[in-house]
C-alpha angles and dihedrals in degrees: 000000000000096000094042074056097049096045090042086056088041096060091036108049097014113054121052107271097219095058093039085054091043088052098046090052092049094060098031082074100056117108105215123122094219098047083043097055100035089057102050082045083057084044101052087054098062098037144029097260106174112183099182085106104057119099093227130047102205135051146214103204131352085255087058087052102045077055103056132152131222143239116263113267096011085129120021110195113229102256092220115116089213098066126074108220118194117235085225162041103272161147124233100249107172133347138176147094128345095234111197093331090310124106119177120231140165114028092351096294112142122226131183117254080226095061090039093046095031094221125083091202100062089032091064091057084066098040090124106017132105133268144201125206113198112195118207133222119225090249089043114113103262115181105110130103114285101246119022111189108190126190106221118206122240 
């Protein structure tokens, strides 16, 4: 366990991020059942990837898998109007106040709503709410639209 520690510290705080995650993206593309299956097995050794969910079994790429869906019915939403349900898998990353149209995120940085929802008219409905950011982990169930701004009732 110590080495699987080591190397895992190793790819996370050692090599550039940003080439590691080029690189990643790169083979996560390839259709081939080895690599496929070579690089979930890899996968499976640094997370807490649990499949029993997806609604194949096998897949044709790791983007496919990244991308998984899932079975019908794995996570029924709760059908009340009053409760705010995530698309996704998540931690809760950041949360607060909408301060003049600006929310900060990852690490403390701020971003506009505009830049995280793409559209200024909808951003501007959200100008002095509240967000929640939900940070996903790389075994987390992903497939959701990117921003989900959400009016909640009072």
């Amino acid at each position: 366990m110590a080495g699987q520690e080591n190397l895992n510290f190793l790819l996370t705080n050692r090599i550039p991020r940003r080439g590691l995650t080029l690189f990643v993206g790169w083979l996560s593309r390839i259709r081939n059942p080895f690599v496929c299956d070579a690089s979930i097995a890899i996968w499976k050794l640094f997370s807490d990837l649990d499949l029993s969910e997806a609604r194949k079994t096998r897949f044709d790429s790791l983007h496919d898998c990244f991308t998984r869906e899932l079975q019908e019915g794995a996570r029924p939403v709760d059908p009340n109007p009053d409760v705010l349900t995530s698309p996704c898998d998540g931690i809760i990353g950041a949360c607060g106040q909408v301060s003049d149209g600006m929310v900060l995120q990852a690490k403390g940085f701020p971003y506009s709503v505009a830049d995280l929802v793409g559209d200024p008219a909808l951003a501007e409905r959200y100008r002095n709410g509240t967000y929640v950011t939900l940070r996903l982990t790389s075994s987390m169930y992903h497939r959701f639209m990117r921003h989900m701004p959400c009016v909640l009732r009072r």
